[in-house]
C-alpha positions in Angstrom: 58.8 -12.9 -3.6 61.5 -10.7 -5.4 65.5 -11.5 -5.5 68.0 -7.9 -5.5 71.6 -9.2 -6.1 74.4 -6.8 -4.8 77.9 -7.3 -6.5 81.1 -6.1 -6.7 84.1 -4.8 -4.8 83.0 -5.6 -0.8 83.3 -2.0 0.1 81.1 -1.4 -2.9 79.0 -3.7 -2.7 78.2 -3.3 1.3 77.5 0.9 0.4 75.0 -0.3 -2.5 73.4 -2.6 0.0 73.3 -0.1 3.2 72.2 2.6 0.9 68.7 0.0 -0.1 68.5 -1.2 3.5 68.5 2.8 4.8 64.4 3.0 6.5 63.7 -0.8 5.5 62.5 -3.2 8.3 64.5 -6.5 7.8 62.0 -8.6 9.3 61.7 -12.4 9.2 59.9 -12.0 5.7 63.5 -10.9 4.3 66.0 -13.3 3.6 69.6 -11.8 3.4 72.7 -14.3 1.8 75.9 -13.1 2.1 78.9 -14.8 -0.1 82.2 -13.4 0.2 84.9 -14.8 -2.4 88.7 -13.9 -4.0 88.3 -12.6 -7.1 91.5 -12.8 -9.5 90.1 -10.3 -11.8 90.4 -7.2 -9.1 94.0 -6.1 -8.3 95.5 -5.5 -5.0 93.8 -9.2 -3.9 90.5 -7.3 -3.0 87.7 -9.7 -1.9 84.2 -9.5 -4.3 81.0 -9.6 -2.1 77.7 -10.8 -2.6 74.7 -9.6 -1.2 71.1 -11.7 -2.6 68.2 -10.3 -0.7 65.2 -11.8 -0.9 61.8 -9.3 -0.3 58.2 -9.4 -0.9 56.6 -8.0 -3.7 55.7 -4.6 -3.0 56.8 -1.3 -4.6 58.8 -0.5 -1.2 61.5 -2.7 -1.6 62.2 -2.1 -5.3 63.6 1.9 -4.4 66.6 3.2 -3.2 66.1 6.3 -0.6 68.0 9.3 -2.5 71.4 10.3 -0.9 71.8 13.8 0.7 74.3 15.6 -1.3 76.2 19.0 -1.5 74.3 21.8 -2.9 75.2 22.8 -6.3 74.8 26.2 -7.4 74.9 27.5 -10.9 74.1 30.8 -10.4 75.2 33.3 -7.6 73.3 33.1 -4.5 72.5 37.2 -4.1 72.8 37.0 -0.1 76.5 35.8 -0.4 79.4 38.3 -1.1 82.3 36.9 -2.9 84.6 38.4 0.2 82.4 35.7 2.2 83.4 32.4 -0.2 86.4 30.4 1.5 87.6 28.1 -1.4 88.8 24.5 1.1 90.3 21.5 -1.0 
């Protein structure tokens, strides 16, 4: 058995964990511990989260699914007039 500890910030720490989880089947062979707890060294009063998970060994569990992001492009796209390009904020 393996042990993943998320930390931090709760809203941090819950993205970090639903990011892992994303196409995993939490069975009954995955044991999930949750610890939620004021931490003085944040500001605002925000609450740290823990998240241990507990897996089998197997290379599945050890990778995080890469997050769909917007395209970046460095170059210009040929098919696209600059007329066309609406600049939003």
């Amino acid at each position: 058995m393996k042990m993943k500890v998320f930390t931090g910030r709760w809203y941090d720490t819950m993205d970090a964990f639903n990011n892992w989880a994303k196409g995993k089947a939490l069975t009954k062979e995955v044991l999930i511990h949750t610890h939620a707890e004021f931490n003085p060294i944040y500001e605002d009063k925000e609450v740290a989260l823990t998240i241990v998970v507990i897996h089998p060994e197997d290379p599945h569990w050890d990778k995080t699914e890469p997050q769909l992001t917007a395209p970046i492009h460095n170059v210009p796209v040929p098919h696209i007039k600059i007329e066309e390009i609406k600049v939003t904020q």
